[in-house]
Residue, then its C-alpha position, 0 to 999 in steps of 0.5 A: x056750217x062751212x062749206x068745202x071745195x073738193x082738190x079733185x073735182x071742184x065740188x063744193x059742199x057743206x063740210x059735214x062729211x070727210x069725203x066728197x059727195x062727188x068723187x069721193x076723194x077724202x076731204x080731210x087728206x092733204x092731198x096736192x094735185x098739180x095742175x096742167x100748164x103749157x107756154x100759153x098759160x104759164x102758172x104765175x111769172x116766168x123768166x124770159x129774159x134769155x129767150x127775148x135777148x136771144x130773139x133780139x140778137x137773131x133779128x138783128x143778126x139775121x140783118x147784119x149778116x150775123x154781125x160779123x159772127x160775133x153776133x150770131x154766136x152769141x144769139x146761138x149760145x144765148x137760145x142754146x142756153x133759155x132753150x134748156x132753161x125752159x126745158x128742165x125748169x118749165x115751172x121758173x123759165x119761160x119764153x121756149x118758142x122766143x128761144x127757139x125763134x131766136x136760135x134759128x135766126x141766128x143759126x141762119x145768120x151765121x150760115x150766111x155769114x160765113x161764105x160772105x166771109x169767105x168771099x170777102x177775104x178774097x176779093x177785098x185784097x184783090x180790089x185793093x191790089x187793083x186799085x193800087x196798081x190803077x193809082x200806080x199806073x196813072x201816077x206815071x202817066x202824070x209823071x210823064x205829062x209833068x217830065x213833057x210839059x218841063x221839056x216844053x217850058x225849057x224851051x220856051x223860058x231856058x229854066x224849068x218849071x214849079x208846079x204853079x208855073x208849069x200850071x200858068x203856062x197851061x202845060x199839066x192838067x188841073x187836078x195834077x196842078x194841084x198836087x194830088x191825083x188819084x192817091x198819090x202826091x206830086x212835088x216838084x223842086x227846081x234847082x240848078x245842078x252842083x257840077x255844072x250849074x245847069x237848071x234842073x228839076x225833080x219830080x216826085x210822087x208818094x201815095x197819100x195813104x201808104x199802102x191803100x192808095x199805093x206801095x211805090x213812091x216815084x221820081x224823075x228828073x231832066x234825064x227822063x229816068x224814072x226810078x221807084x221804091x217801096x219807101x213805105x209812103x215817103x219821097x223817092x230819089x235819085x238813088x232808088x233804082x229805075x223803074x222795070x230795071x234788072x233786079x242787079x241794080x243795087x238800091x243806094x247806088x249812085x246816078x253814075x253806078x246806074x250808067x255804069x250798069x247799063x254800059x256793062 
């Protein structure tokens, strides 16, 4: 004689009856009865691939400031998505307390980021702007340490100076002789003027990474004037107007159209 487990209470007895002799439910019905199950003791494999790739991006987002946004999205949308899973199909998805870890780490991340966002959107081009007017405004100290030392060299030699011979006579500092201070590159070129035939230089400065380390390349020249322009990173001339000049000098005039400006 075989022996039988009853579906309901778990009773197992000789299958001579078609009831349990326990609880009396009929034997011989196919009768299913479904078994509780929770998160802790999920019945057989469950997914959780969304839940733990939720949870994952929410760590490192929540520690890199939500990724730039992008990050924290994703980790809500992934959570979003592995959380309603597990709710309509407990029996197939699982992972519901990862879902929910990871969709708050991410819904804090993101909340962090974006006053992060907003204040960097706002001091960065700030600093920049500083520093490109601190570059600027060393690059005419340089200029004005270059135009002193030619004043000098002249005296001392009737001619003007190159860069390495200016630097020979110990008339610039170092780090200008070697062509490059704070952003910005120095040339010099000597040369002797077509009309007269008198000695000559020209001093110029453009910014190494226009318009980083500054907007404004500069000149000058033995008359002292220094001109600037925004030439989008290349080299200044004599055409360019003079720095701080009125707004009426007009950009391509000549050295003689500028004295003549400033005579009127």
């Amino acid at each position: 004689m075989k022996s039988v487990k009853c579906p309901v209470c778990g009773f197992v007895g000789w299958s001579d009856g078609d009831r349990c002799k326990s609880c009396g439910v009929s034997l011989t019905s196919s009768i299913h009865v479904s078994q509780p199950w929770n998160d802790t003791n999920p019945p057989g494999d469950l997914k959780k691939g969304l839940a733990i790739a939720s949870l994952v991006i929410g760590i490192i987002s929540f520690f890199t400031f939500g990724l730039l946004g992008v990050g924290a999205v994703l980790g809500i949308v992934l959570g979003a998505v592995a959380l309603t899973k597990t709710n309509r199909q407990p029996s197939k998805y699982g992972g519901k307390g990862l879902a929910i870890a990871g969709l708050v780490l991410s819904i804090t991340s993101f909340a962090v980021a974006v006053p992060i966002g907003i204040i960097a959107a706002i001091a960065i081009p700030n600093l920049l702007a500083a520093r490109r007017a601190a570059n600027e405004g060393s690059t005419l100290m340089s200029l004005r340490q270059i135009t002193e030392a030619q004043d000098a060299y002249y005296n001392m030699h009737q001619q003007f100076g190159t860069m390495e011979q200016l630097t020979t006579a110990d008339l610039i500092r170092p780090e200008l002789a070697a062509g490059t201070n704070n952003g910005y590159t120095f040339k010099i070129t000597v040369s002797k003027d077509e009309v007269t035939d008198a000695p000559s230089f020209q001093a110029q400065a453009m910014p190494i990474s226009y318009p980083n380390s500054g907007r404004r390349s500069f000149y000058v020249d033995e008359t002292w004037v220094v001109r600037a322009a925004d030439a989008n990173g290349a080299e200044a001339t004599k055409y360019d107007p003079p720095l701080d000049f009125n707004r009426e000098y007009r950009v391509g005039s000549s050295p003689k159209d500028y004295k003549q400006n400033a005579e009127d």
